[in-house]
C-alpha positions as CSV (number, residue, x, y, z in Angstrom):
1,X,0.0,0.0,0.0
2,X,1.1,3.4,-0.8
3,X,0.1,6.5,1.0
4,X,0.1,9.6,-0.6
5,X,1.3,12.9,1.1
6,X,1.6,16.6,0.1
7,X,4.1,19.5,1.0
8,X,3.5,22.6,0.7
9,X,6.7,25.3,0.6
10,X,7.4,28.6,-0.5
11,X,10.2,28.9,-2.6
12,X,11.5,33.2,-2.6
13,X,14.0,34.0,-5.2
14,X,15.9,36.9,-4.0
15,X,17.4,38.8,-6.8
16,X,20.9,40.0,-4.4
17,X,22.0,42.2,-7.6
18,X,18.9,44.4,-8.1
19,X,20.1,46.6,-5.1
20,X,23.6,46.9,-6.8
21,X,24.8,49.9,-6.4
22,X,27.7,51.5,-8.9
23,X,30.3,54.0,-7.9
24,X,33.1,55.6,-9.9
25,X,36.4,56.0,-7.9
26,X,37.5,59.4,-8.3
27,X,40.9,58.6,-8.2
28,X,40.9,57.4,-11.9
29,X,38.9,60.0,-13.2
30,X,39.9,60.3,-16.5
31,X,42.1,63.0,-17.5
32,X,41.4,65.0,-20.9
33,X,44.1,64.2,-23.3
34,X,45.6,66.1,-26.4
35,X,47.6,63.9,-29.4
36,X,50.1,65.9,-31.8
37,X,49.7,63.7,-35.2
38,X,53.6,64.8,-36.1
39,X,54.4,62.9,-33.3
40,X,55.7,58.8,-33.5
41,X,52.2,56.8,-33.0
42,X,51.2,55.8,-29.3
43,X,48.7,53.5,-28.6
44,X,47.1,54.0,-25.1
45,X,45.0,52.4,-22.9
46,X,42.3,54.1,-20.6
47,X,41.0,52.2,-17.5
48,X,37.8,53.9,-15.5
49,X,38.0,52.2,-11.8
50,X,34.6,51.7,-10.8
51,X,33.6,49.9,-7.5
52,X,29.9,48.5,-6.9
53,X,28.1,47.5,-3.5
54,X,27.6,43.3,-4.7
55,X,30.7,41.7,-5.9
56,X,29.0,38.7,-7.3
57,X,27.0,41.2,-9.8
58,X,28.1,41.5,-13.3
59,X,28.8,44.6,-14.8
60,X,28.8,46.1,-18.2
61,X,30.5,48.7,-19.7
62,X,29.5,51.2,-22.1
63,X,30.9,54.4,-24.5
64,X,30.0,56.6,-26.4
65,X,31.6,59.6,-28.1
66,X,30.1,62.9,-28.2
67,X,27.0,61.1,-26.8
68,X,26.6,59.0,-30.0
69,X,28.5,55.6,-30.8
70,X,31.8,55.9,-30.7
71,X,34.3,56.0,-34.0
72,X,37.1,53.7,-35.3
73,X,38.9,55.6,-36.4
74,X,41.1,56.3,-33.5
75,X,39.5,53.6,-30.9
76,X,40.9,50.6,-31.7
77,X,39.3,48.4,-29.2
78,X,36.8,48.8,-26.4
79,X,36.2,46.1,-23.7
80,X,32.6,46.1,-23.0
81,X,33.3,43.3,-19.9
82,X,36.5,45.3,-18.6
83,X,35.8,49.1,-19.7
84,X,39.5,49.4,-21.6
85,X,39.7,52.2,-23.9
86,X,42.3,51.5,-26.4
87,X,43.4,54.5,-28.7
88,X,46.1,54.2,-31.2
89,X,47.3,57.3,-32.5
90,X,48.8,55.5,-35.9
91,X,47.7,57.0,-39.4
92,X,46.4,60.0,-38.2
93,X,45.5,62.6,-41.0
94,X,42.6,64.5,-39.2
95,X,43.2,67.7,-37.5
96,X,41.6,70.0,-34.6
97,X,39.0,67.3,-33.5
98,X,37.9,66.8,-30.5
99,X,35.8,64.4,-29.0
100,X,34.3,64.0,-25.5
101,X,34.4,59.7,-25.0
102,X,32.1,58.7,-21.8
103,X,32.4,55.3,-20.6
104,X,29.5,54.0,-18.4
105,X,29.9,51.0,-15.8
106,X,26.1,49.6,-15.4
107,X,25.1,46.9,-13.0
108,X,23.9,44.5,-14.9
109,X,20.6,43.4,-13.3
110,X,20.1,46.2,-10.7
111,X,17.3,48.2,-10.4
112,X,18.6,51.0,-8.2
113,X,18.9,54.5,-8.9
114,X,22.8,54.2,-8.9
115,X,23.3,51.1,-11.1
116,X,25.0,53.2,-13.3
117,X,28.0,55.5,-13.3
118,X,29.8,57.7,-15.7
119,X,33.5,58.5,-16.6
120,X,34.1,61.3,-19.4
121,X,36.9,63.1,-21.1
122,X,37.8,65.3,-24.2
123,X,40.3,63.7,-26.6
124,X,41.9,66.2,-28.8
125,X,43.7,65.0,-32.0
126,X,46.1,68.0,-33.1
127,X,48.0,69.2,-35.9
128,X,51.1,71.1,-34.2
129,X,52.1,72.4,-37.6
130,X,48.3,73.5,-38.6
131,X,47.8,75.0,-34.9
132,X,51.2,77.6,-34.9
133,X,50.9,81.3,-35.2
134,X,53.0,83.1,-37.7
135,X,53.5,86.7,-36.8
136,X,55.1,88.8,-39.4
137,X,58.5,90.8,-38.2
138,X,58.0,94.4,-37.3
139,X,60.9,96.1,-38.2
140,X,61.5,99.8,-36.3
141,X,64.5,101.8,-37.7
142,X,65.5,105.7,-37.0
143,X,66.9,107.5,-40.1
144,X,68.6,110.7,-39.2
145,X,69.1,111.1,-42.8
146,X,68.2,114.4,-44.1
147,X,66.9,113.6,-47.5
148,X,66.1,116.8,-48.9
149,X,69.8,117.9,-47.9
150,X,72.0,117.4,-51.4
């Protein structure tokens, strides 16, 4: 014979991440950053530092230049799981442009109001040749010459 029996539970699934909680560290706020195309080609890497309240919670990362998506032609790779900027400065014929790059460090599955966080800069890509002044010599001379005197 087989008796039947029921249990009843109640099974809560507590989503730990939605409370996550994104801060930048100030200390690696990104600098702004000027490039001279005469110079030898650098290739640079830019690393926001951003802390968040729940380890276990992935994050993404984000950017965006001049609020729109970000070009190739200077950015040769972004990280979306680690938020590395890598610019390369190689075959540069542009000049005088500058670009404001923001790199955002979301919380993946959090709700809160500070799942997010936001670390900008102005890259400038410059033409040292283009950008110099040329100012014409003035030349100031005193003649005690007497010209009408023959």
């Amino acid at each position: 014979m087989s008796k039947d029996s029921t249990v009843t539970f109640v099974l809560t699934v507590d989503n730990a991440c939605s409370l996550d909680e994104v801060t930048l560290v100030t200390a690696s706020d990104l600098p702004d950053t000027t490039y001279y195309i005469e110079t030898p080609a650098v290739t640079t890497t830019y690393t926001s530092a951003f802390t968040h309240t729940n380890t276990a919670c992935p994050l993404v990362f984000s950017l965006t230049e001049d609020s729109a998506a970000y070009s190739a032609a200077f950015i040769t790779n972004f990280d979306t799981a680690t938020g590395i900027i890598t610019i390369s400065t190689d075959s540069l014929t542009f000049d005088k442009v500058s670009k404001t790059l923001a790199i955002t460090c979301t919380s993946q599955y959090s709700s809160h109001g500070n799942a997010a966080q936001t670390d900008s800069f102005v890259l400038t890509l410059k033409d040292e040749c283009w950008d110099s002044v040329l100012t014409a010599p003035v030349l100031t001379a005193t003649y005690t010459w007497d010209l009408w005197a023959q």
